[in-house]
N, C-alpha and C positions, 0 to 999 in steps of 0.2 A: 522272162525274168524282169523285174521291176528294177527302177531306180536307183531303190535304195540298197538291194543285195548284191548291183553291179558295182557300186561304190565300197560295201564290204569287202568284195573280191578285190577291189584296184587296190585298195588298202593292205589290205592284205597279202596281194602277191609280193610288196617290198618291205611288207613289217612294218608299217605305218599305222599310226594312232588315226590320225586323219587327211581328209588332201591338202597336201604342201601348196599350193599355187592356185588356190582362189582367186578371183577376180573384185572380191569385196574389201574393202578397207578393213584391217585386223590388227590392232593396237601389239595383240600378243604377237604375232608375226615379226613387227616392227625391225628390221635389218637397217642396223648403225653404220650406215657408210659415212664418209669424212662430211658428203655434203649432207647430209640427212644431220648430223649433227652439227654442223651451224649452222641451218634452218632452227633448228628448234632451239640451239642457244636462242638465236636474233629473236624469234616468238616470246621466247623469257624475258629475256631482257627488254625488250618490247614492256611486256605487260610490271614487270617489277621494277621497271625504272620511271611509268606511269606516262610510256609516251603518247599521246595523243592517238597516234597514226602509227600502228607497224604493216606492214606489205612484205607478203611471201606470195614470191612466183615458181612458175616451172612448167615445164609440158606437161600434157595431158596422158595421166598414168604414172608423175614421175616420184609419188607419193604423200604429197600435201596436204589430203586428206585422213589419210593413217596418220601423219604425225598432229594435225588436231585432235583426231580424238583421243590421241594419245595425250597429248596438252591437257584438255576437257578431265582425262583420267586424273589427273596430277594438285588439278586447283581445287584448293582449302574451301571449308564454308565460308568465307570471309568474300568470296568473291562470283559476284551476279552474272551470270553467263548468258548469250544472247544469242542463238546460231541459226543464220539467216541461209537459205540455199535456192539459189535461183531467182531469186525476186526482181520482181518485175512490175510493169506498171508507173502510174505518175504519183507527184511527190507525198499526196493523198495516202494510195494504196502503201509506197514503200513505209508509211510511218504505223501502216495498218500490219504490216509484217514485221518490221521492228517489235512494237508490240505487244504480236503477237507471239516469239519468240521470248518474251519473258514474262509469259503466262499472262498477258495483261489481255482484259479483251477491250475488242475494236468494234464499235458498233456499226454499221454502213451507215447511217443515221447521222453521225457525227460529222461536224465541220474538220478542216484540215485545223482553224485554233482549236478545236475541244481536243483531239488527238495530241498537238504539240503541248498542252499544257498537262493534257494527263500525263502524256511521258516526262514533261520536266517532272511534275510531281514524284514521278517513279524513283525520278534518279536523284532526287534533294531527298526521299522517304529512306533509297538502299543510304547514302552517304549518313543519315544520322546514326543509322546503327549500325556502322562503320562497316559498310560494305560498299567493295570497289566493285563498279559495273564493267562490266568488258561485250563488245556489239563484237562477232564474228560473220564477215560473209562470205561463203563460200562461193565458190565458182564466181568471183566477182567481175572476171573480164565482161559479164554478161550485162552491167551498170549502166544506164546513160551518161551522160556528164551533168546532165541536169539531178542525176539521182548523188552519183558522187559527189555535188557541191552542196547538195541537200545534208549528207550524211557529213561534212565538213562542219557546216553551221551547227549539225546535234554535240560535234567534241567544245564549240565554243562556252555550251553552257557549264557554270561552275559557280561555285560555293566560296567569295573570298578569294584565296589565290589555288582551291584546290577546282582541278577539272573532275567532274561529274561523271564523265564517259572515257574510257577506250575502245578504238575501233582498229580490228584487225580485219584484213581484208588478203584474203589467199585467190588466186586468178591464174590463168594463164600467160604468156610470155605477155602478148597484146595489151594487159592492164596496162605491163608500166611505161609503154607506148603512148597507152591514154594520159596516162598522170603526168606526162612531160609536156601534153602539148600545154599550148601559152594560154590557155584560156582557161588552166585548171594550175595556174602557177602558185596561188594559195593553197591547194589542196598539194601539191607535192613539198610546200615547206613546213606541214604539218607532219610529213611521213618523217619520224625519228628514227626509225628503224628498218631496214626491208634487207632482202636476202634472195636471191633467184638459182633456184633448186636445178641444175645440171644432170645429163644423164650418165649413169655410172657406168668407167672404164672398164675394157675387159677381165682385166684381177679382182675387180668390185663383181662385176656380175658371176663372174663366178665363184669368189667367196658369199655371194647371195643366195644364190642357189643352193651350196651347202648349207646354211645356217638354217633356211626354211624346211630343205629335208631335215634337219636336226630338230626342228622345232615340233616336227610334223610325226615325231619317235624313231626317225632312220640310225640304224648303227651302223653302218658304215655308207661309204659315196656310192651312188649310185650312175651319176652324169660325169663324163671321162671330160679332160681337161681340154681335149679338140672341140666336143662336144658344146660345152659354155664358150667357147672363142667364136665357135658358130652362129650361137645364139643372140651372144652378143651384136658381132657383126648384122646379122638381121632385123634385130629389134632395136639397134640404136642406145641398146642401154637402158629403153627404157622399163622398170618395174611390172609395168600393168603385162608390157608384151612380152616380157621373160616369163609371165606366170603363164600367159595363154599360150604360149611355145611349149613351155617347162611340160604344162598338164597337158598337153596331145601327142607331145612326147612320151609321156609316162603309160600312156592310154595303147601307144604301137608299142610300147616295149611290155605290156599286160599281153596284147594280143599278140605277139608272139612269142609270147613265154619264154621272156630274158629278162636278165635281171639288172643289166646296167644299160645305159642310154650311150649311145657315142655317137660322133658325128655320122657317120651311115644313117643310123635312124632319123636323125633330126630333119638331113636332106631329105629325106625321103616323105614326112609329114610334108616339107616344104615342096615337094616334086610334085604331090596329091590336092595343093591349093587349099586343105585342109586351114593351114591360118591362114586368114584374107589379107589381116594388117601388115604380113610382110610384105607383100606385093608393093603398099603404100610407100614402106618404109623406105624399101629398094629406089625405087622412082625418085625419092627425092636424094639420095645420095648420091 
């Protein structure tokens, strides 16, 4: 049996359109918990109040990435979008990914002036015809300081009293550890904005759960209310680990031809070492 027909059948045995608990960022997924929506107010308001600097944090899986591309969904033609992931490299290269994130190219050839004037160029050419640039970087705890003070001096450029650039910068807890120390104390009175994403309590994770089966064609619950307390407890709350729980759960209650999840089964993926990340999660609790 192939891949793809064992997936029809998983589908299938709970009446599912498709699998609820992917591992990949899914805008349509997107679960409105309290913090999930003031993350994405702060990102708003961020970008429509023209702050300079907005900063969203949160663990790793706690959803930060779904709600950009959600964001990304939402903004008009009026506005230049720029999404950096992972960059790395000295101040040279990061302006060769800047850049290139807004279809510009970057020749290897080129001096670090010929790059910083192209991209001024870029951003005096979007503001004439009145578009607002917005730099995204994802995974940013991953930045030097020298790369973050770099990307400070790019929001100074401006037009008059209007700024040329917005940078939002989404990272792990560790960024805003970085942006406090004293040697980046200009770059944290630029941050107008910032919001640190929390992982969601047991009522949340299990109103989570339902909504993605809901989302996923369930007509009615399928994970008993022990069930998600459990899961909670294991995964911390966090997003990424409810899905990779949720879907090995769903996969032992396929294989043994049941049709609701309760805590018995959950233990029992967890008894078989089948998820790894619990093991982690445990440890540090």
């Amino acid at each position: 049996m192939n891949v793809v027909s064992a997936l029809d059948i998983y589908t299938e045995h709970f009446g599912l359109d498709e699998r609820p608990f992917t591992l990949v960022p899914d805008p349509d997924f997107l679960f409105w918990s309290p913090g999930h929506r003031r993350a994405y107010a702060m990102l708003e308001y961020g970008l429509f109040t023209k702050a300079p600097i907005t900063l969203i944090t949160g663990e790793v899986g706690a959803g930060k990435t779904t709600l950009l591309h959600h964001l990304l969904k939402k903004l008009g033609d009026d506005v230049s979008v720029g999404l950096v992931s992972n960059a790395h490299g000295d101040r040279g290269e990061l302006l060769r990914w800047v850049l290139m994130a807004f279809g510009q190219e970057a020749t290897t050839d080129a001096s670090y002036v010929d790059l910083f004037k192209q991209f001024q160029d870029f951003l005096i050419s979007e503001y004439a015809r009145g578009k607002r640039v917005v730099l995204i970087f994802d995974e940013a705890q991953n930045l030097s300081r020298e790369s973050l003070e770099e990307l400070r001096m790019f929001t100074n450029i401006n037009s008059n009293k209007d700024e040329l650039l917005q940078l939002v910068l989404v990272g792990q807890p560790e960024l805003r550890d970085i942006i406090r120390s004293p040697d980046l104390t200009q770059f944290a009175q630029r941050v107008a904005a910032s919001f640190h994403l929390t992982a969601m309590d047991a009522p949340t994770v299990c109103a989570y759960i339902n909504h993605r089966l809901e989302k996923a064609g369930a007509k009615r619950r399928i994970f008993t209310e022990n069930a998600a307390k459990l899961i909670h407890q294991v995964t911390g709350g966090i997003p990424r680990l409810v899905n990779q729980l949720c879907d090995f759960a769903l996969v032992y209650a396929y294989t043994d031809n049941v049709r609701n999840v309760n805590e018995a089964l959950v233990q029992r993926v967890l008894d078989d070492g089948v998820f790894f990340p619990a093991t982690l999660v445990l440890e540090k609790n």
